[in-house]
N, CA, C and O of each residue as an XYZ file, in Angstrom:
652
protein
N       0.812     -1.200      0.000
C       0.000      0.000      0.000
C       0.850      1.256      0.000
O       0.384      2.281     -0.498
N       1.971      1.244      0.485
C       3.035      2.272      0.177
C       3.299      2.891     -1.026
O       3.650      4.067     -0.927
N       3.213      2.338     -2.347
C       3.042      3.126     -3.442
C       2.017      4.332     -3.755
O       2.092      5.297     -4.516
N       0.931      3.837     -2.764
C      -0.081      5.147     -3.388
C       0.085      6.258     -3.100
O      -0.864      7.041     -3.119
N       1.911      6.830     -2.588
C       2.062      8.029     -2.555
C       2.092      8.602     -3.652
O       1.917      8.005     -4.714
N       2.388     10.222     -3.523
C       2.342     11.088     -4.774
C       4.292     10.873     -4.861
O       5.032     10.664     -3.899
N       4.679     11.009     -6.278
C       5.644     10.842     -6.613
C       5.909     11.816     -8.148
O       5.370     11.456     -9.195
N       6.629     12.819     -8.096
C       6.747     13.778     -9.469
C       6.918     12.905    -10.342
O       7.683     11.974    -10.088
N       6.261     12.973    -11.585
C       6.204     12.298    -12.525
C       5.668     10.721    -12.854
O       5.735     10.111    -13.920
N       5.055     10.241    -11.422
C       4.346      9.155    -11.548
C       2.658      9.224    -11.236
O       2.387      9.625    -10.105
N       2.009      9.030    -11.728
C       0.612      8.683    -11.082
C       0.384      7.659     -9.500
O       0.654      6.459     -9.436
N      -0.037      8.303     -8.613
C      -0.398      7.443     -7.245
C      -1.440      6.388     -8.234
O      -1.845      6.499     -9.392
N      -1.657      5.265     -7.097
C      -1.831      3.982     -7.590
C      -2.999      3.965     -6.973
O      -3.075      4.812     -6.082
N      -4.276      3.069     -7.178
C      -4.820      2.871     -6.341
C      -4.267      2.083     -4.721
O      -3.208      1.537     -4.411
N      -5.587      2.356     -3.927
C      -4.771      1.689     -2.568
C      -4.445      0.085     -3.080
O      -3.304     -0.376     -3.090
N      -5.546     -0.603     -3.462
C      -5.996     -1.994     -4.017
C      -4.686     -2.358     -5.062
O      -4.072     -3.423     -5.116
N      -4.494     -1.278     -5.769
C      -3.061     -1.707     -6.964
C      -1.824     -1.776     -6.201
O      -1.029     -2.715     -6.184
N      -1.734     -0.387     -5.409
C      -0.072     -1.097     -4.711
C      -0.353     -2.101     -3.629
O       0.683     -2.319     -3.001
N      -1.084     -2.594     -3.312
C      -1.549     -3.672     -2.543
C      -0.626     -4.773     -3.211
O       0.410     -5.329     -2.846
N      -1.510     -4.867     -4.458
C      -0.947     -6.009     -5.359
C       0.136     -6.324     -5.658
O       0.728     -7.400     -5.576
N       0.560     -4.872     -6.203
C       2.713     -4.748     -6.635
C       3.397     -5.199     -5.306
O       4.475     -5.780     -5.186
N       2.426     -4.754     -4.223
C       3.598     -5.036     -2.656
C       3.326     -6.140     -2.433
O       4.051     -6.720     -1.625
N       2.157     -6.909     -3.059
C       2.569     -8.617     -2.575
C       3.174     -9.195     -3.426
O       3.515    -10.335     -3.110
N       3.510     -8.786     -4.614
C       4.535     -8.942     -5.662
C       6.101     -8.801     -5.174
O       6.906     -9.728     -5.258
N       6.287     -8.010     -4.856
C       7.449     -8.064     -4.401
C       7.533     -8.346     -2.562
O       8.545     -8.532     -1.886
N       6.990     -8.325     -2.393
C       6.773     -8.937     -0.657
C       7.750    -10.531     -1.155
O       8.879    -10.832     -0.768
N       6.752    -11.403     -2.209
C       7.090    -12.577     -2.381
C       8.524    -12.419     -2.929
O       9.129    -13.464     -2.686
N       9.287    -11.557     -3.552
C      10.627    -11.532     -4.286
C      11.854    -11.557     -2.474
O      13.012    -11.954     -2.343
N      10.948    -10.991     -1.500
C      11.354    -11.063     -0.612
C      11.633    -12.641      0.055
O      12.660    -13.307      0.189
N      10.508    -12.832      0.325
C      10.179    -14.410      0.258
C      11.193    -15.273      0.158
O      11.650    -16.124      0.921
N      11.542    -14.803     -1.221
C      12.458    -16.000     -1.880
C      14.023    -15.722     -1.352
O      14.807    -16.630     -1.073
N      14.311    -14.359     -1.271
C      15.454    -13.995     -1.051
C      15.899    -14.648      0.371
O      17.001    -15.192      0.440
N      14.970    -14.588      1.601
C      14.917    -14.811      2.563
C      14.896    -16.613      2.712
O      15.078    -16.964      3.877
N      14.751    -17.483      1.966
C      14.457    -18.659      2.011
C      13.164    -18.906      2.444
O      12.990    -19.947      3.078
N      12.349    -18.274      2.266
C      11.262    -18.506      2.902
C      10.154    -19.328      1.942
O       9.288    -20.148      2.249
N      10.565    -18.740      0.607
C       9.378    -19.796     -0.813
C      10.643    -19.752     -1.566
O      11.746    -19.229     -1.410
N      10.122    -20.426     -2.356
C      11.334    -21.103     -3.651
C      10.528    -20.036     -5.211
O       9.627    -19.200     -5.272
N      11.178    -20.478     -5.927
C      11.042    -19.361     -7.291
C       9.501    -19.915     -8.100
O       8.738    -19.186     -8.733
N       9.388    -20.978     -7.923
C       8.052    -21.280     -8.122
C       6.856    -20.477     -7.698
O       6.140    -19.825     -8.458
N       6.743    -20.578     -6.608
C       6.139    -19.857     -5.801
C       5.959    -18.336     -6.059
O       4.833    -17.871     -6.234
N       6.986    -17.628     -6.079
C       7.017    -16.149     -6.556
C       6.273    -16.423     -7.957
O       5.046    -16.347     -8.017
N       6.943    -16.699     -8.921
C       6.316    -17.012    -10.350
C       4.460    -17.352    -10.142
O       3.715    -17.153    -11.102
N       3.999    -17.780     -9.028
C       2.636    -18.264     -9.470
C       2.199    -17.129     -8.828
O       1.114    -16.685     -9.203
N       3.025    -16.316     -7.586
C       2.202    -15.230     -7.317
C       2.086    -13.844     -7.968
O       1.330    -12.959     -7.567
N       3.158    -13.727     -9.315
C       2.936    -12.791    -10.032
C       1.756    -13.325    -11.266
O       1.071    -12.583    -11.970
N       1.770    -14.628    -11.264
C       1.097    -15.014    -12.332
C      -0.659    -14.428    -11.974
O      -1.368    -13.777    -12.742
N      -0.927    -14.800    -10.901
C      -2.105    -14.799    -10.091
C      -2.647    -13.534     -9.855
O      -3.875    -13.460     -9.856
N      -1.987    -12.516     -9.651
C      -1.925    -11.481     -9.013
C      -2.631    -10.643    -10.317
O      -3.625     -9.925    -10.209
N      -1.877    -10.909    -11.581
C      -1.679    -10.492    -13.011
C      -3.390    -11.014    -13.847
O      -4.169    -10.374    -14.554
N      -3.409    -12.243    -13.402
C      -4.456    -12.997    -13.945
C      -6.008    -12.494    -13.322
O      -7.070    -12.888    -13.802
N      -5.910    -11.660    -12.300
C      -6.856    -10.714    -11.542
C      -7.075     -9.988    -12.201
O      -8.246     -9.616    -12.288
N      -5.883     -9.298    -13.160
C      -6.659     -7.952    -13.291
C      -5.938     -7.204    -12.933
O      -6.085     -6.224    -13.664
N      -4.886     -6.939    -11.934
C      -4.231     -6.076    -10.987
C      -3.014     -5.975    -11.807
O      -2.714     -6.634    -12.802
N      -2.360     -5.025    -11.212
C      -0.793     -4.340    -11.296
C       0.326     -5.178    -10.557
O       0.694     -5.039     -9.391
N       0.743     -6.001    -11.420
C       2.300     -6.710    -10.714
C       3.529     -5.649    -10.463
O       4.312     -5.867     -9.539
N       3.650     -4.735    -11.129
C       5.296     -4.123    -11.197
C       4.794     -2.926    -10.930
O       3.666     -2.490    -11.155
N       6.390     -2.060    -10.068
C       6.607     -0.976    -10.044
C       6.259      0.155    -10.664
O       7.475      0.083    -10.847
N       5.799      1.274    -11.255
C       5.801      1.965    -12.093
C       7.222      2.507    -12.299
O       7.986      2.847    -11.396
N       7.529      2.544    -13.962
C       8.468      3.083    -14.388
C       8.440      4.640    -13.561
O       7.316      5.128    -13.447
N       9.579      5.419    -12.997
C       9.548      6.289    -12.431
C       9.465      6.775    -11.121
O       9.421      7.940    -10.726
N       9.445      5.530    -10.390
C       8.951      4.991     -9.275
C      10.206      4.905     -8.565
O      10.517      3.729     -8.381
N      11.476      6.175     -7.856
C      12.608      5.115     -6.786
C      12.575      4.003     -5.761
O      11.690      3.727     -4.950
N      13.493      3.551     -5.939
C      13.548      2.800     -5.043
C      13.679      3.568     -3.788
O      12.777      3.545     -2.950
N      14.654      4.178     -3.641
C      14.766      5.227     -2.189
C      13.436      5.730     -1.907
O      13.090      5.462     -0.757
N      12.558      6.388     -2.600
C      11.205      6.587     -2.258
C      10.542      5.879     -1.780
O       9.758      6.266     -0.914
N      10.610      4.509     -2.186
C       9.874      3.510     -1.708
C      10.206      3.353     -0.560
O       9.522      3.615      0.429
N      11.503      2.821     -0.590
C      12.086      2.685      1.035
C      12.033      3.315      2.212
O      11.999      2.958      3.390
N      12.033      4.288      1.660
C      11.857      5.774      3.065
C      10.316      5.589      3.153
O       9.923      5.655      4.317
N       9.275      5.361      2.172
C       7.793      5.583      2.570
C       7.763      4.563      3.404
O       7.186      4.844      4.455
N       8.237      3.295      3.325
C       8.003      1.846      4.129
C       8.677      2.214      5.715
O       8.432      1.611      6.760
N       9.459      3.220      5.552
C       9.903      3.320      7.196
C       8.725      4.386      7.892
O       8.693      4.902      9.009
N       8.048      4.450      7.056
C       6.734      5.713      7.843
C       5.501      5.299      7.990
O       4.555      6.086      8.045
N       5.356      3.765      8.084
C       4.216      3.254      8.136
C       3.382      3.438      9.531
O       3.404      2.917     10.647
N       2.777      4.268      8.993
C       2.165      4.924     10.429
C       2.670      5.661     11.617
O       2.183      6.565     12.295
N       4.182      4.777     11.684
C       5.160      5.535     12.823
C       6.626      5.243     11.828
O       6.887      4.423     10.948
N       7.284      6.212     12.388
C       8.768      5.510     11.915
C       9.489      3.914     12.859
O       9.442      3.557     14.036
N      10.147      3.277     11.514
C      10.665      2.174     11.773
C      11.736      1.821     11.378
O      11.496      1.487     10.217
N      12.857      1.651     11.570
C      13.886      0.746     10.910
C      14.177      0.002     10.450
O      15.146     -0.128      9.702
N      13.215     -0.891     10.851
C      13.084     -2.020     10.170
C      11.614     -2.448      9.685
O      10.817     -2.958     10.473
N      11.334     -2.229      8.450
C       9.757     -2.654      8.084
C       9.331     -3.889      8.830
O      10.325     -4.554      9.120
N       8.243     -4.414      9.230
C       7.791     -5.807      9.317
C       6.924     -6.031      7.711
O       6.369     -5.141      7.067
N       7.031     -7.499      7.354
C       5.908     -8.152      6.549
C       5.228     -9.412      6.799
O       5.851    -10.186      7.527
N       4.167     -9.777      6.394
C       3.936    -11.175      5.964
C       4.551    -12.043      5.116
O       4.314    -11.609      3.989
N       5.064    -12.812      5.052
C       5.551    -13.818      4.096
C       4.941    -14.904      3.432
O       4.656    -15.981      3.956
N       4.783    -14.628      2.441
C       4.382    -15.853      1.700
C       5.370    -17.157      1.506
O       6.216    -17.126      0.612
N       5.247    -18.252      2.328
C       5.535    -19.664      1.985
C       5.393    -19.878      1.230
O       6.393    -19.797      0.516
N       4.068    -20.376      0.513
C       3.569    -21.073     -0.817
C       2.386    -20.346     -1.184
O       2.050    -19.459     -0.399
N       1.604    -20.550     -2.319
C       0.480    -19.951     -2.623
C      -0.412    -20.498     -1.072
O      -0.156    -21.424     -0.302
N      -1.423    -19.555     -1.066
C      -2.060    -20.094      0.424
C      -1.748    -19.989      1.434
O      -2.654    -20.020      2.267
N      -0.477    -19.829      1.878
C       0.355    -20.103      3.414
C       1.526    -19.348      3.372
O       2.608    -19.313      2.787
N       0.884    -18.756      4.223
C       1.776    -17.367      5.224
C       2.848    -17.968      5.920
O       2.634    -19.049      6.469
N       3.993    -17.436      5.991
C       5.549    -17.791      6.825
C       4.778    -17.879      8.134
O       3.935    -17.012      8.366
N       4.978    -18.763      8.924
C       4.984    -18.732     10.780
C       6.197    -18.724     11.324
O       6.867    -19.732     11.102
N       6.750    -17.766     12.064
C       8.115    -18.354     12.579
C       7.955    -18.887     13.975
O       6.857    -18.999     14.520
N       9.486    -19.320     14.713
C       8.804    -20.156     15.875
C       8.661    -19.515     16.536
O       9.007    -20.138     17.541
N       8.272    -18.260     16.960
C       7.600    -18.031     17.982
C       6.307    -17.765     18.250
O       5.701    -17.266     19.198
N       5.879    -18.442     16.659
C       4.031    -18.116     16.353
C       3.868    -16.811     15.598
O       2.740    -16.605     15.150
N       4.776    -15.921     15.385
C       4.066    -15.005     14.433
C       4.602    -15.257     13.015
O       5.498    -15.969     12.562
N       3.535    -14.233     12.385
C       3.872    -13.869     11.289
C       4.236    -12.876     10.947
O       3.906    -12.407      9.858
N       5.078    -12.230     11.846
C       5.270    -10.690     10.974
C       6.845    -10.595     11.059
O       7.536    -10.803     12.056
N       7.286    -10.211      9.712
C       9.055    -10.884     10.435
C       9.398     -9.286      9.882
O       8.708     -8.565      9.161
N      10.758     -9.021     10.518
C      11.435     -7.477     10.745
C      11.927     -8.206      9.166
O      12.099     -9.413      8.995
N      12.060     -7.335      8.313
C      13.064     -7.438      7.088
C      14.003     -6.084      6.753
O      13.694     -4.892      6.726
N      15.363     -6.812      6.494
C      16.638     -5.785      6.927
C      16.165     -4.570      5.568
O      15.307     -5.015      4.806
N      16.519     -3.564      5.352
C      16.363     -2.797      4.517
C      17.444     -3.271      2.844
O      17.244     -2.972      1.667
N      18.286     -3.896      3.346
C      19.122     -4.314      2.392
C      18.453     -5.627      1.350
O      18.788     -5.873      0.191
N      17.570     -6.237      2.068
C      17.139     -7.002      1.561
C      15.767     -6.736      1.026
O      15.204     -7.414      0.166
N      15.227     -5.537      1.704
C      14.057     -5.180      0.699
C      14.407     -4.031     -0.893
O      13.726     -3.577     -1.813
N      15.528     -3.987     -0.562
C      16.168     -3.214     -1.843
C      16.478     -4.549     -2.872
O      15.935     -4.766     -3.956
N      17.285     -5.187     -2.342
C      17.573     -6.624     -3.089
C      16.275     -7.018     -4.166
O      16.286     -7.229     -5.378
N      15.060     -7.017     -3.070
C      13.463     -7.608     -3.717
C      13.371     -6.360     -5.166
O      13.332     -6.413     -6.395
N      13.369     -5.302     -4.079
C      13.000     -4.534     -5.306
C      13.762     -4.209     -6.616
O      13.403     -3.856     -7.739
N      14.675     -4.406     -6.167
C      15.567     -4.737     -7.946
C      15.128     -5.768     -8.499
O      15.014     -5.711     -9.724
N      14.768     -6.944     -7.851
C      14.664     -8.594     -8.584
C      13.556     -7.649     -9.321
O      13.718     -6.896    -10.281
N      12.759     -7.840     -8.811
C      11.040     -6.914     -9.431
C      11.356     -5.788    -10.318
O      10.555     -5.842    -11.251
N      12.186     -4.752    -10.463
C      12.202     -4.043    -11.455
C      12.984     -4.943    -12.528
O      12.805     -4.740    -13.729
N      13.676     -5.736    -12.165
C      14.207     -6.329    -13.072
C      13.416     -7.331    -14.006
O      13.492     -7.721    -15.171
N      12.802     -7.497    -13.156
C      11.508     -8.709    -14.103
C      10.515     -7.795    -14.957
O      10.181     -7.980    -16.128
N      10.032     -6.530    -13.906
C       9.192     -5.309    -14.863
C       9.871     -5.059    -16.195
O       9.133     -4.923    -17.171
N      11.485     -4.965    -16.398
C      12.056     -4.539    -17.525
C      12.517     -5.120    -18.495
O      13.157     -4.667    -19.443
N      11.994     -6.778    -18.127
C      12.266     -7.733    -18.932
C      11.289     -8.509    -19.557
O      11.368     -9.526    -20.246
N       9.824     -7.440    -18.965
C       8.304     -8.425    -19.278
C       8.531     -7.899    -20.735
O       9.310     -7.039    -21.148
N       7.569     -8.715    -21.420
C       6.969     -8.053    -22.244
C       5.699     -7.943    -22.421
O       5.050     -7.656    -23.427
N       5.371     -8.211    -21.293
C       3.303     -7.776    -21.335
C       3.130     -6.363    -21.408
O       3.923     -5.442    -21.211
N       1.887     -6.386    -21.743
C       1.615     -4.630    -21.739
C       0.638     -4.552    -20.823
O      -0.327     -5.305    -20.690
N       1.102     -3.060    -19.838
C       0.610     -2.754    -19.032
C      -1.026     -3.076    -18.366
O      -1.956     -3.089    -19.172
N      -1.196     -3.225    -17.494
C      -2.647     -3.401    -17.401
C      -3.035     -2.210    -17.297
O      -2.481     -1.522    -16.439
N      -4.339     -1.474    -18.325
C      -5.338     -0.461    -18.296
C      -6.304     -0.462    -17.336
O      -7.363     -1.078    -17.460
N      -6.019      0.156    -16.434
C      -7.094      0.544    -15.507
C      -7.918      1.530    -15.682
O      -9.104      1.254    -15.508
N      -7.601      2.830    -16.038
C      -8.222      4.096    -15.774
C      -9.131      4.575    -17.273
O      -9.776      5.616    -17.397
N      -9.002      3.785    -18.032
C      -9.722      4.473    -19.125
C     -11.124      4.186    -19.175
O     -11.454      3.299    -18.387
N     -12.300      4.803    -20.055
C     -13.349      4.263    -20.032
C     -13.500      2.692    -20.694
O     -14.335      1.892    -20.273
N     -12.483      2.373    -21.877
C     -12.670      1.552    -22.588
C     -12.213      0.263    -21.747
O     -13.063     -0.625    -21.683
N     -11.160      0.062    -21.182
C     -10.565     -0.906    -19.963
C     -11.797     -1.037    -18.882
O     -12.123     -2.146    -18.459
N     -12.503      0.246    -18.435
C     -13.624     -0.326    -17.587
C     -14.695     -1.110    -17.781
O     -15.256     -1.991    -17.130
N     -14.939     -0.321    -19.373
C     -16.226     -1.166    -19.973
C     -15.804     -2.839    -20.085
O     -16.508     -3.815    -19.824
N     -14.526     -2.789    -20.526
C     -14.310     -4.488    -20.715
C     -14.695     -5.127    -19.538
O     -15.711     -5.821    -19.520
N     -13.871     -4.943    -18.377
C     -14.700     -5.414    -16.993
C     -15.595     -5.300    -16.615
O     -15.915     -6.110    -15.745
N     -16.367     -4.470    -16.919
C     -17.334     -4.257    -15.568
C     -16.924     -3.218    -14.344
O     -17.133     -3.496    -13.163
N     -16.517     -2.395    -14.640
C     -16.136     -2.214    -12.969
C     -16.326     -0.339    -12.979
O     -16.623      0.305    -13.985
N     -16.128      0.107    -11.930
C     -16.681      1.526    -11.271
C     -14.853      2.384    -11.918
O     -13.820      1.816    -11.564
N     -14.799      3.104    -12.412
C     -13.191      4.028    -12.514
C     -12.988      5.210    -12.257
O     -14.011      5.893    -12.309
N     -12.021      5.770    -11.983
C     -11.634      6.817    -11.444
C     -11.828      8.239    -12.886
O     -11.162      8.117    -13.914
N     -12.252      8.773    -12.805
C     -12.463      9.864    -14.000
C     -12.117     11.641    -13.482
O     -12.419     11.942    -12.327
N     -11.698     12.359    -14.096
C     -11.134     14.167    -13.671
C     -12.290     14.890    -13.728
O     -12.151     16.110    -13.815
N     -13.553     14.379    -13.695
C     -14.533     14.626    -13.822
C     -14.979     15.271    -12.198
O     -14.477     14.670    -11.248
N     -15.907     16.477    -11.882
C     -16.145     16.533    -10.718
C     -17.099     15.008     -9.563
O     -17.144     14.660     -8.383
N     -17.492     14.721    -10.469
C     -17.638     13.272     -9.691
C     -16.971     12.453    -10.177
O     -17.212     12.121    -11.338
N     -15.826     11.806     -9.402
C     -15.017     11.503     -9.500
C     -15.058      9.407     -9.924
O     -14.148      8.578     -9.880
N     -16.336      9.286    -10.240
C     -16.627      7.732     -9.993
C     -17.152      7.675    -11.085
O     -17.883      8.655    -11.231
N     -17.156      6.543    -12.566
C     -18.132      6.308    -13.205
C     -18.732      4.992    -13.438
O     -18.159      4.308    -14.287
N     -19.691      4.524    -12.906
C     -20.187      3.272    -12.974
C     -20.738      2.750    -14.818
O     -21.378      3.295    -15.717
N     -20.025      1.391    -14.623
C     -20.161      0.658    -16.156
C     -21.300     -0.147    -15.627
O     -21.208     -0.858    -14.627
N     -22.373     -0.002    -16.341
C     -23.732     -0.464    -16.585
C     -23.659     -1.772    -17.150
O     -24.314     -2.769    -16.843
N     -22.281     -1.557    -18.495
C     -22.522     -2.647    -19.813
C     -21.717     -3.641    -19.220
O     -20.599     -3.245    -18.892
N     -22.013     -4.974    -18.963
C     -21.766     -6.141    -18.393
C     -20.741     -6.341    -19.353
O     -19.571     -6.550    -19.031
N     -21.318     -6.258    -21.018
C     -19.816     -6.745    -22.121
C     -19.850     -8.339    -21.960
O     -18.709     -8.775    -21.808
N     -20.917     -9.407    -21.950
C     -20.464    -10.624    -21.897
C     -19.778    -11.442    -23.034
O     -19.218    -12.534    -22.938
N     -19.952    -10.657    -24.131
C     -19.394    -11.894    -25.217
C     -18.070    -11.041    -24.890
O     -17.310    -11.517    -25.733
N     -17.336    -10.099    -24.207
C     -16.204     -9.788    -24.510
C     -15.122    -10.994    -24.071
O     -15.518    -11.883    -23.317
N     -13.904    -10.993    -24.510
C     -13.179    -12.193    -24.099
C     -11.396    -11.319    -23.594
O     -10.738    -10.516    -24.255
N     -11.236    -11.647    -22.830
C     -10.174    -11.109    -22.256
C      -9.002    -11.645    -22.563
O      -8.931    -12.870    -22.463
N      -7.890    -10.955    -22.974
C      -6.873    -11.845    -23.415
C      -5.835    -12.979    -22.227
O      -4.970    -13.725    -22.686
């Protein structure tokens, strides 16, 4: 959820989209940490992607920005906590029963390179969220510069087929 700051030259994200990118790379964490194997990451970008949602960073997006927003989560921290993804389904437990493990800052920089690095090596094209034509395909409510700021899609679109 840390992406949906304002950033010069990037568009804030929805809350729901950097949700997605941060369990995207949450899991690049994952792996770094021994915690899931590369499989695992791979099905959770696959999944994540196959929603509908935003896997990667936005081009324009620092890393230092990122990092410094993750130490202001609500209070300042030194060390972020996360959830970990084990496997699809199952959250890291460590032994003392939780799930929330301190991750060093070095290693959430680590994640976030793996992840820009995979962003700069996709070749999918972006997922369209904000236009009217991307909403109509779904179904779904979008953000518009309009003074009401919401526009609800009526047209269901069932024969449409999604790639």
């Amino acid at each position: 959820e840390h992406l949906s700051f304002h950033t010069r030259g990037v568009s804030p994200l929805l809350h729901g989209e950097a949700v997605a990118i941060g369990m995207a790379v949450t899991a690049e964490v994952g792996k770094i940490l021994g915690v899931c194997d590369q499989a695992t990451v791979d099905d959770h970008y696959k999944y994540i992607s196959q929603a509908g949602l935003p896997v990667f960073v936005p081009n324009g997006l620092p890393i230092d920005a990122i990092q410094t927003k993750l130490c202001y989560d609500k209070h300042y921290v030194k060390k972020p906590t996360m959830g970990l993804l084990q496997e699809v389904g199952h959250m890291h437990c460590q032994e003392n029963g939780s799930y929330a493990v301190e991750v060093d800052n070095d290693v959430i920089e680590a994640a976030l390179r793996a992840h820009m690095r995979r962003r700069d090596s996709s070749y999918s094209k972006p997922t369209d969220l904000y236009t009217l034509d991307a909403a109509c395909k779904v179904g779904r409510h979008i953000r518009t510069n309009s003074p009401s700021s919401v526009v609800a899609d009526t047209n269901t679109n069932e024969d449409w087929d999604p790639p």
